[in-house]
GUKERO-654471 format. One record per atom (N, C-alpha, C): residue in three letters; x, y, z. Coordinates in steps of 0.2 Angstrom, whole numbers, plus 5000, padded with zeros to 4 digits. Atoms other than C-alpha are relative to their C-alpha. Layout:
// residues N
ALAXYZ...
END
This chain:
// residues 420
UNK500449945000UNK500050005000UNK500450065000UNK499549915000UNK500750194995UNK499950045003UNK499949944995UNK500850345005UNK499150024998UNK500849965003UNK499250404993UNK499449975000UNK500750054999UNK498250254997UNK499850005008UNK500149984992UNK498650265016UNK499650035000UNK500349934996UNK498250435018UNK499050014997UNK500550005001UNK496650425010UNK499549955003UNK500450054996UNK496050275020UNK500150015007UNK499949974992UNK496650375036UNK499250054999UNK500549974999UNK495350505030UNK499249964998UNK500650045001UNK494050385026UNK499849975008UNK500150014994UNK494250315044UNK499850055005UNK500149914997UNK494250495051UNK499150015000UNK500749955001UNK492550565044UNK499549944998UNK500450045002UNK491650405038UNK499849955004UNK500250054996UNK490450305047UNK500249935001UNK499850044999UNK491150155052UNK499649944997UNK500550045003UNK489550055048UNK500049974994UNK499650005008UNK490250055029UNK500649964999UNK499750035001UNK491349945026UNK500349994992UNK499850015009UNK492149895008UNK500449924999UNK499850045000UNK492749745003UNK500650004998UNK499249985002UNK494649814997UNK500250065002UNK499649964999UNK495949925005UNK500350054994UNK499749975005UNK495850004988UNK499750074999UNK500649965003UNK495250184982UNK500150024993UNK500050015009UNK494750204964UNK499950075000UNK499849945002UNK495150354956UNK499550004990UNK500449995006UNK494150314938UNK500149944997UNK500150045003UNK493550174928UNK499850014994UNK500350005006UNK493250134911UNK499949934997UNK500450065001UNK492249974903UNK499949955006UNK500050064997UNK492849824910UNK500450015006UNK499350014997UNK494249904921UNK499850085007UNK500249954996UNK494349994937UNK500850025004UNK499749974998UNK495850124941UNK500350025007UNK500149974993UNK496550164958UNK500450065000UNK499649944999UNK497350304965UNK500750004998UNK499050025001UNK499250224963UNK500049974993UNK500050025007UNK498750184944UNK500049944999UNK499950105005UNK498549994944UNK499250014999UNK500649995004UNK497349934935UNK499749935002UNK500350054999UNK495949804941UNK499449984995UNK500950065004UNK494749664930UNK499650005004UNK500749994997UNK493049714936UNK499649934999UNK500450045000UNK492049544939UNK499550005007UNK500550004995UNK491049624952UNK499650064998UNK500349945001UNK490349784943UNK499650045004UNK500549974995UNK489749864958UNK499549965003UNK500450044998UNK488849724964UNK499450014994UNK500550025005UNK487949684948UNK499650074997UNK500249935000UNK487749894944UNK500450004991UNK499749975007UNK488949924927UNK500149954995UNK500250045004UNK487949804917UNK500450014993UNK499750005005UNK488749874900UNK500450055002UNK499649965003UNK490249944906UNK500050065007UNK499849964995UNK491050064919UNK500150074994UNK499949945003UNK490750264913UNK500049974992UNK500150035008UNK489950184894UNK500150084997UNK499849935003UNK490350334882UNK499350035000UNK500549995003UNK488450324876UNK499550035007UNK500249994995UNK487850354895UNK500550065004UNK499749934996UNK489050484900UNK500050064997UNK500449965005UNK488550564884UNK499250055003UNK500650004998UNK486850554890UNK499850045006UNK499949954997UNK487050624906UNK500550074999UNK499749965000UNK488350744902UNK499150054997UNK500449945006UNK486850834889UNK499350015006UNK500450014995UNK485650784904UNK499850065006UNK500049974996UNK486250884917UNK500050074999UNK500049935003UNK486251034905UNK499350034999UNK500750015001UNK484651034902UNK499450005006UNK500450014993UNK483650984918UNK500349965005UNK499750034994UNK484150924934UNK499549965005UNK500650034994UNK482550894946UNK499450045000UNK500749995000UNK480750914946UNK499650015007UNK500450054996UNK480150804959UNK499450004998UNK500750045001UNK478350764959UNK499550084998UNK500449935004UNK477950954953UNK500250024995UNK499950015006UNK478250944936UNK499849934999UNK500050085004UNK478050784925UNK500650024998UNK499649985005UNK479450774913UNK500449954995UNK500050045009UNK480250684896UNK500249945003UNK499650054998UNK481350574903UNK499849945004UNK500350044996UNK480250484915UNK499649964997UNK500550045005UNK478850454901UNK500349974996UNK499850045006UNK480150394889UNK500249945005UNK499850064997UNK481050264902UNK499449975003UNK500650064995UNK479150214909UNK499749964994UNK500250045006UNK478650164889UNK500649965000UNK499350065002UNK480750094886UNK499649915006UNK499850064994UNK480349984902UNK499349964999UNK500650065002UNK478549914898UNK500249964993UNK499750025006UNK479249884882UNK500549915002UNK499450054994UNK480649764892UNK499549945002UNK500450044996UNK479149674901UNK499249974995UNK500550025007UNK478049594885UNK499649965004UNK500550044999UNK477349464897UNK499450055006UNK500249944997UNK476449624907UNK499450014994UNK500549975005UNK474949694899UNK499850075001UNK500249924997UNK474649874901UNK500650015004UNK499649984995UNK476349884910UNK499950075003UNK500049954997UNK476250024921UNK500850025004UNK499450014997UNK478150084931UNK499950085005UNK499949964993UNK478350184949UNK500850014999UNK499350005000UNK480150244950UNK500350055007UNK499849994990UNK481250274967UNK500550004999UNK499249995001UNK483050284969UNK500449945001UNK499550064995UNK483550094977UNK499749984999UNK500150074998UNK483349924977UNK499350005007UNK500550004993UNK482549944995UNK499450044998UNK500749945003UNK481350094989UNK499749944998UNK500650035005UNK480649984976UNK499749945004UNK500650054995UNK480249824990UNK499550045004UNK500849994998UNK479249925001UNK499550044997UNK500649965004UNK478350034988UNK499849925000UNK500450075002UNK477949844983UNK499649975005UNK500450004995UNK477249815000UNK499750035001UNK500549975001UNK476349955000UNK499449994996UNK500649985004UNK475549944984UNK499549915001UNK500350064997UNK475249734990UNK499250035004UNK500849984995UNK474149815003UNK499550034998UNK500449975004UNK473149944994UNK499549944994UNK500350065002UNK472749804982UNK499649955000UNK500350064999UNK472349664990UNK499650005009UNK500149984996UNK471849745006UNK500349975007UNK499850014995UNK472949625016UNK500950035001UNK499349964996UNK474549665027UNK500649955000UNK499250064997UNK475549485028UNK500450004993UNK499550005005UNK476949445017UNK500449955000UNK499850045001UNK477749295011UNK501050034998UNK499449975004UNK479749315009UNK500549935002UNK499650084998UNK481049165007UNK500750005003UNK499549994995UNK482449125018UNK500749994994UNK499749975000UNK484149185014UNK500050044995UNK500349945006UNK483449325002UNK500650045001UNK499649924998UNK484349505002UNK499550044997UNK500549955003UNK483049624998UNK500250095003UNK499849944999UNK483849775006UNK500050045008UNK499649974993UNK484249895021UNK499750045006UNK500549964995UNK482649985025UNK499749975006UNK500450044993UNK481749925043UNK499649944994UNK500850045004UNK480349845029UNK500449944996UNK499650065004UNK481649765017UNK500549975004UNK499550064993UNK482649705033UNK499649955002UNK500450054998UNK481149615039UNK500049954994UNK500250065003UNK480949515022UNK500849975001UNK499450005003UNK482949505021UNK500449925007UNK499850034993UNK483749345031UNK500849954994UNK499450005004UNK485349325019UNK500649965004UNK499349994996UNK486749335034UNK499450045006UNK500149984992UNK486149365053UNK500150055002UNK499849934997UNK487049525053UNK499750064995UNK500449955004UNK485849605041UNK499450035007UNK500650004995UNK484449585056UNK500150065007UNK499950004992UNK485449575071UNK500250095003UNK500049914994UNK485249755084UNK499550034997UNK500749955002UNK483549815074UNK499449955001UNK500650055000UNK482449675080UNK499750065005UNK500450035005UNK480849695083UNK500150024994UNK500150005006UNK480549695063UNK499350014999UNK500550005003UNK479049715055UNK499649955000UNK500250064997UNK477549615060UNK499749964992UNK500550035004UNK476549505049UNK500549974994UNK499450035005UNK478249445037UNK500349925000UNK499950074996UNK478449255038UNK500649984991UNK499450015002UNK479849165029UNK499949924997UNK500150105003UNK479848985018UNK500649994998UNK499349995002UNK481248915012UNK500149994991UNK499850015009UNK482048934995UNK500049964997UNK499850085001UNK482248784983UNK500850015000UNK499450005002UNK484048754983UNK500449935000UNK499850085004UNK484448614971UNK500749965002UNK499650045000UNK485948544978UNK500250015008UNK500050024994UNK485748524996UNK499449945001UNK500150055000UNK484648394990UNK500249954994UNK499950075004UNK484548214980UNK500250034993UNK500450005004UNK483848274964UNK499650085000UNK500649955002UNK482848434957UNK499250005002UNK500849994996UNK481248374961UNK500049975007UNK500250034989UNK481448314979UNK500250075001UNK499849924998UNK482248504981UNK499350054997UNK500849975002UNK480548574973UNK499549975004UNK500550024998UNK479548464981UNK500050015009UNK499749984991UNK480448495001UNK499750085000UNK500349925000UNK480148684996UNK499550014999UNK500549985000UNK478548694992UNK499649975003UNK500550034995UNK478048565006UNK500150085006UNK499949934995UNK478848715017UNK499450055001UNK500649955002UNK477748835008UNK499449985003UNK500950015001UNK476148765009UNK499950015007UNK500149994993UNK476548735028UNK499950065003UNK500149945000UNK476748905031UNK499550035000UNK500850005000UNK475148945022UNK499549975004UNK500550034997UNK474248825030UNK500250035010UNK500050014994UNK474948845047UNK500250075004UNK499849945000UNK475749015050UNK499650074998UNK500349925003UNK475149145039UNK499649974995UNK500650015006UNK473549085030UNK500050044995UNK500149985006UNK473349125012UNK499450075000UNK500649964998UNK471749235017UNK500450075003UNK499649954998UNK473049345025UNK500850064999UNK499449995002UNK474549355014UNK499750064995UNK500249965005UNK474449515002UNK500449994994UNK499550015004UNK476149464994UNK500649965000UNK499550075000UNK477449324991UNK500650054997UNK499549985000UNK479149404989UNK500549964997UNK499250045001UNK480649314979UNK500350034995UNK499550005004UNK482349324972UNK499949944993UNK500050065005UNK482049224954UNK500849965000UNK499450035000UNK483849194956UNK500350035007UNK499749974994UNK484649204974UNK500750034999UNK499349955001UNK486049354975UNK500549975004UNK499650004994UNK486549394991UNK500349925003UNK500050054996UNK486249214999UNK500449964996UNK500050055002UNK487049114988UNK500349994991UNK500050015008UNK487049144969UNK499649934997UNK500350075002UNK485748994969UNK499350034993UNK500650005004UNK484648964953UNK499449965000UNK500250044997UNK483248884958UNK499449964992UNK500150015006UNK482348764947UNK499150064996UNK500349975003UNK480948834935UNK499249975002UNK500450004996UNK479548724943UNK499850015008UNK500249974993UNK479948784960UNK499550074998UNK500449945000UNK479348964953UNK499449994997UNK500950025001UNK477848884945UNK499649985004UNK500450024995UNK477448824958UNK499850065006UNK500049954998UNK477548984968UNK499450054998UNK500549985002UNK476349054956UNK499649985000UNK500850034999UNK474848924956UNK500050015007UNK500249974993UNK474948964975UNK499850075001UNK500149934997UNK474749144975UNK499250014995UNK500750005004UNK473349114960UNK499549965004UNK500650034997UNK472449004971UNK499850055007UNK500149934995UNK472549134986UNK499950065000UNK500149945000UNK472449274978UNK500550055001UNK499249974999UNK474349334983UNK500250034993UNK499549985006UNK475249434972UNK500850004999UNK499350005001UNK476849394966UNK500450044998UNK499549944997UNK478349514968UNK500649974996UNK499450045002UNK479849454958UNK500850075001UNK499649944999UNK481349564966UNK500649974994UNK499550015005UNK482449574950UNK500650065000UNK499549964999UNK483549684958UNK500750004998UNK499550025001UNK485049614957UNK500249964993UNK500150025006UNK484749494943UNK499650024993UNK500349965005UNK483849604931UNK500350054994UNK499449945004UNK484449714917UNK500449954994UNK499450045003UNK485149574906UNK500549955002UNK499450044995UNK486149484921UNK499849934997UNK500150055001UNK485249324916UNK500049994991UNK500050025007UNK485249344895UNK499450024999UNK500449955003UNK483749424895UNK499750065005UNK499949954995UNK482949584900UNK499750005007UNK500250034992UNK482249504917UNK499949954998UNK500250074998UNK482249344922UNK499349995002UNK500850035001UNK480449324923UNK499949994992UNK499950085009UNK480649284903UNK500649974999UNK499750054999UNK481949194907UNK499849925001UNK500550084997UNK481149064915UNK499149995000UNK500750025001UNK479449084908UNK499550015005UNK500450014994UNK478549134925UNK499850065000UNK500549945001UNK477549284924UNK499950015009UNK500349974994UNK477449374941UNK499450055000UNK500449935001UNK476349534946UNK500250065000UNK499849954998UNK477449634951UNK500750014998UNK499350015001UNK479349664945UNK500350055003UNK499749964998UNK480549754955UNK500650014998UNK499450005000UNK482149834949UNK500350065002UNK499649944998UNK483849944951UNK500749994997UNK499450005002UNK485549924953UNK500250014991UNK499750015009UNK486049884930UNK499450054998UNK500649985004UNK484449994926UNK500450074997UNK500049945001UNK485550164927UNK500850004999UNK499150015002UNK487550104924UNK500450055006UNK499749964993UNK487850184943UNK499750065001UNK500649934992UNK486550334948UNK499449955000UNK500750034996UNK485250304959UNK499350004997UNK500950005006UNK483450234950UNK499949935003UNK500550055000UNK482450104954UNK499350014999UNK500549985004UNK480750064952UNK499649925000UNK500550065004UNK479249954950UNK499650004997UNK500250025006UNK478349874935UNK499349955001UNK500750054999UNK476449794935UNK499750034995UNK500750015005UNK475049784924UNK499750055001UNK500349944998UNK474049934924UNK499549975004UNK500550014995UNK472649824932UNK500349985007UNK499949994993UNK473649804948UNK500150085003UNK499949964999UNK474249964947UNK499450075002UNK500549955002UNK472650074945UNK499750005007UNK500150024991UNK472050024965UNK500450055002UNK499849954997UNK473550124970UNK499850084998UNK500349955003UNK472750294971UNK500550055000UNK499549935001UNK473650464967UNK500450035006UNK499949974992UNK474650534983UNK500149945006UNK499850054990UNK474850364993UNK500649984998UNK499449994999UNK476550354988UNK500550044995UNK499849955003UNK477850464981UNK500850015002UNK499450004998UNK479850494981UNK500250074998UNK499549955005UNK480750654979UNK500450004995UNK499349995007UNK482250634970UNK499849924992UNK500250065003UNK481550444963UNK499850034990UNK499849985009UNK481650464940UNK500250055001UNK499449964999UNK482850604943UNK500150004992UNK499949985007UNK482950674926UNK500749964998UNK499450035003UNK484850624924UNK500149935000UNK500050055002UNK484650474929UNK499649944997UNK500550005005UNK483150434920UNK500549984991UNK499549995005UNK484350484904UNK500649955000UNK499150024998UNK485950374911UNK499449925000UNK500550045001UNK484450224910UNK499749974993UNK500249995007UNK483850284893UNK500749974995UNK499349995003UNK485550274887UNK500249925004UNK499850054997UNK485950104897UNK499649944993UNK500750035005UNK484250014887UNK500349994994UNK499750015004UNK485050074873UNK500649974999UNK499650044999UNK486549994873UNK500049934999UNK500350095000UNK485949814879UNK500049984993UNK500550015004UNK484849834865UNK500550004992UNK499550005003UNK486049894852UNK500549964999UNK499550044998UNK487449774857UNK499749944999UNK500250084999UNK486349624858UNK500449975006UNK499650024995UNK487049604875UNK499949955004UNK500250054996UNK485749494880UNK500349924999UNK499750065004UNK486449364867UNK500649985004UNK499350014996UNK488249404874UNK500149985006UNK499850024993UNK487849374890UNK499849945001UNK500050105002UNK487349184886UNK500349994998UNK499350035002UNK488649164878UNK500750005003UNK499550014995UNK490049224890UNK499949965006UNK500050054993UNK489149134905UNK500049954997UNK499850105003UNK489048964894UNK500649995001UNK499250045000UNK490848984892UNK500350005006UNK499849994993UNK491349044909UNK499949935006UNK500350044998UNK490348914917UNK500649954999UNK499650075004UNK491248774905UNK500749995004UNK499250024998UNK493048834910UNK500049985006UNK499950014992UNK492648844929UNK499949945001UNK500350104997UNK491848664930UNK500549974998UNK499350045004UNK493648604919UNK500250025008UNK499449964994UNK494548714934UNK499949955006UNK500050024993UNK493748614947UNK499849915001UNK499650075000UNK493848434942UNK500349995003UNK499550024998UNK494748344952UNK500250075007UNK499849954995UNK494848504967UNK499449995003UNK500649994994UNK493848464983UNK499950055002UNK500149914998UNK494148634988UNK499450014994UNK500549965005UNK492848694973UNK499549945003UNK500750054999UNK490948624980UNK499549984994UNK500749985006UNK490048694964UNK500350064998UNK499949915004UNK489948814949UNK499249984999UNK500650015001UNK488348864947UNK499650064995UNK499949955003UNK487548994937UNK499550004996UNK500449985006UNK486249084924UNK500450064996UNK499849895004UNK487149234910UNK500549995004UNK499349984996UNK488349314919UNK500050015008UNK500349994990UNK487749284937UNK500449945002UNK499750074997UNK489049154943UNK500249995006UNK499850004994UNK489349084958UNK500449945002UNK499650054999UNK490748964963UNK500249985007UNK500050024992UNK490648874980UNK500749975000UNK499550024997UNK492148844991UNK499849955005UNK499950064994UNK492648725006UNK500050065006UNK499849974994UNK492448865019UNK499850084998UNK499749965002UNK492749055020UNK500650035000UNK499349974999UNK494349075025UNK500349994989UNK499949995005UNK494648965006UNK499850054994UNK500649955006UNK493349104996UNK500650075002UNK499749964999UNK494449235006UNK500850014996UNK499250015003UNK496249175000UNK499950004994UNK500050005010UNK495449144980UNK500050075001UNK500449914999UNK494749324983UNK500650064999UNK499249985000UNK496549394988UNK500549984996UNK499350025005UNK497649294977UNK499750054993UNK500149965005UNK496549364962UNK499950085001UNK499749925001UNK496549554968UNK500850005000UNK499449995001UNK498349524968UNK500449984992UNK500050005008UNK498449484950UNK499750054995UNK500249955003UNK497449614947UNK499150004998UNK500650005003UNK495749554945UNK499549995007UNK500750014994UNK493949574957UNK499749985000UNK500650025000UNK492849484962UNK499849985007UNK500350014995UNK491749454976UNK499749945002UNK500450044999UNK490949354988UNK499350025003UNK500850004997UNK489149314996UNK499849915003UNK500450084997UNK488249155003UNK499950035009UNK500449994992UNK487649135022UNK500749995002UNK499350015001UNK489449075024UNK500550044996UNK499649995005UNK490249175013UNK500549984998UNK499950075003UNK490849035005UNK500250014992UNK500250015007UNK490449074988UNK500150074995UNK500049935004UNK491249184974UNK499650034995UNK500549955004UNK490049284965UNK500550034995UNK499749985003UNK490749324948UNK499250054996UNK500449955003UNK489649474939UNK500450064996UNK499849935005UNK490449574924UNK499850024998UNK500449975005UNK490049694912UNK499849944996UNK500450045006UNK488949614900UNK500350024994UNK499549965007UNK490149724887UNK501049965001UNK499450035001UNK491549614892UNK500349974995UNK499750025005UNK492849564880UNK500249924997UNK499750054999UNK493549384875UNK500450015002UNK499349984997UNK495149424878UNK499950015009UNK500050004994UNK494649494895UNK499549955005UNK500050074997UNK493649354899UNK500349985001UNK499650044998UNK494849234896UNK500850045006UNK499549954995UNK496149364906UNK499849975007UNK500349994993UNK494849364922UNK500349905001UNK500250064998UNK494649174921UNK500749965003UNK499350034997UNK496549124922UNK500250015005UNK499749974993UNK496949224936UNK499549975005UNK500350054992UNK495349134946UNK500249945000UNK499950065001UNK495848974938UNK500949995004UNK499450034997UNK497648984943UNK499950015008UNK500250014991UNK496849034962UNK499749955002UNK500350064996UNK495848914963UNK500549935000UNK499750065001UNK497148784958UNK500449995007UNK499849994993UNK498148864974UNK499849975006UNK500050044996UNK496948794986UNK500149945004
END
């Protein structure tokens, strides 16, 4: 570490809440696509893009463009004006959502915003208060998306009590059993109990899930656990919630995982990749769910923020233009392919697992996830972890990734993983 990395993580210590944390002694000074600069000029392979945020691309030219002309123009309305940018990105984004009919879309600035508007407008809707959410989710930071959120214990612990009426099922996750349908079929006996036993169907307003577990795990769960999730909310009346926060945007190869895997929810929640690093988010339903919520019961100040509204517009674009939905099936087939070769023969690796560009490669431990983690920042390449153990490396790049830096990223994990 340099004099100019110290002194800067002296004044970070000094003036910044402690509660913040970061997962590297590094500070960046500026990035560009695939690559992220620090203050002492090394240069890092980004396979964490902001935790699944700089879908095409750290500072895209077509996005900084967008905001550069953005911020020249108009800055903030809030809810006392309308304006361009909010009405182009509310048709760009039903446009996204073809299995919607009448798409309608709320916008906020976070991940979090967008889960409790969704319990709220749950309620207004269907007139009930309870809430279905699955066990190791992340949904976010607020008291409300804390209560659905059971990830890691230290998301909870020191804000207990939580919010009442939030009951918890467990996720399907296909390799902590025999087989796929015993893992679906375990899951959706949980559920039903639940229903039946806990939190009756008569009193649930909404079922909350990750289509693809982030936080918890990087797990993809099979496609009739989520059908199955659906015939129960249609037999009770529940409205389904799909948070595509994390996974959304292209992460899975297309523009959300609810057409990915053919499962229609009611509700789609997104953020993080929607705006290439400013704050947006937002929720997506049917005009018929949405029409109950009436004018004035909910509402954000800064939430489609002209600029980033624009940095959103320009994001869409992009994908779109690139075919990056294509790209990103095809870099996680390959990705996928090498890492399963890599871990042949390595007790140490448990699992690769994955949909697109959402990989997750389990370890024997965290101490082993910590040492890959480390040897590949020391080659020069990021990548994160997550699971209830943080156990499990989370691989998440641009979706405008290279071959070349593909195969870059992959050597430097493969020779760490070989290390353990």
């Amino acid at each position: 570490m340099t004099d100019a990395t110290a002194a800067w993580l002296a004044r970070y210590s000094e003036h910044v809440a402690g509660v913040l944390p970061a997962y590297f002694d590094l500070v960046a000074e500026r990035a560009e696509g695939s690559w992220i600069i620090d203050v002492e000029g090394r240069r890092f392979l980004d396979f964490g893009s902001g935790i699944a945020v700089t879908n095409v691309g750290h500072c895209h030219p077509a996005v900084v463009a967008a905001v550069e002309a953005q911020s020249r123009a108009l800055l903030h309305t809030s809810v006392v004006f309308r304006h361009q940018r909010y009405i182009e990105l509310a048709e760009r984004l039903g446009e996204l959502t073809p299995f919607f009919e009448d798409p309608q879309v709320f916008l906020c600035n976070t991940g979090a915003e967008a889960v409790d508007g969704a319990l709220k407008l749950a309620r207004r809707v269907t007139g009930r208060g309870g809430v279905i959410a699955f066990r190791r989710a992340f949904h976010g930071r607020t008291i409300a998306a804390t209560t659905l959120t059971t990830a890691k214990g230290k998301y909870r612990e020191g804000y207990e009590p939580l919010l009442p009426g939030v009951y918890h099922a467990p996720y399907c996750i296909p390799y902590e059993h025999p087989s796929e349908p015993a893992a679906v079929e375990a899951a959706l006996a949980g559920l039903d109990e639940v229903l039946a036993l806990v939190a009756p169907g008569g009193n649930v307003g909404c079922m909350v899930v990750e289509p693809v577990l982030g936080e918890g795990g990087y797990v993809v769960p099979p496609v009739a656990w989520l059908e199955g999730l659906r015939s129960r909310c249609d037999e009770h009346g529940i409205l389904l919630v799909f948070d595509e926060v994390q996974c959304g945007m292209g992460r899975t190869g297309r523009p959300f995982a609810a057409e990915t895997f053919g499962v229609t929810p009611d509700v789609v929640l997104f953020a993080k990749g929607v705006a290439s690093g400013l704050p947006l988010g937002g929720i997506i339903a049917p005009k018929a769910v949405m029409e109950p919520w009436p004018a004035g019961a909910h509402g954000s100040t800064f939430g489609g923020n002209p600029v980033s509204c624009a940095a959103a517009l320009a994001t869409i674009d992009v994908l779109e233009r690139d075919d990056l939905y294509t790209r990103c099936r095809v870099l996680g087939d390959e990705a996928r392919r090498r890492l399963r070769e890599a871990a042949t023969g390595r007790p140490g690796v448990l699992d690769v697992r994955g949909i697109g560009l959402m990989i997750g490669v389990q370890l024997a431990g965290k101490e082993a996830a910590e040492a890959v983690q480390q040897r590949c920042l020391e080659d020069g390449l990021v990548v994160l972890t997550c699971g209830p153990g943080e156990d499990v490396l989370r691989l998440i790049p641009p979706l405008t990734l290279s071959d070349d830096e593909l195969d870059q990223g992959l050597a430097i994990l493969e020779k760490a993983l070989a290390a353990i």
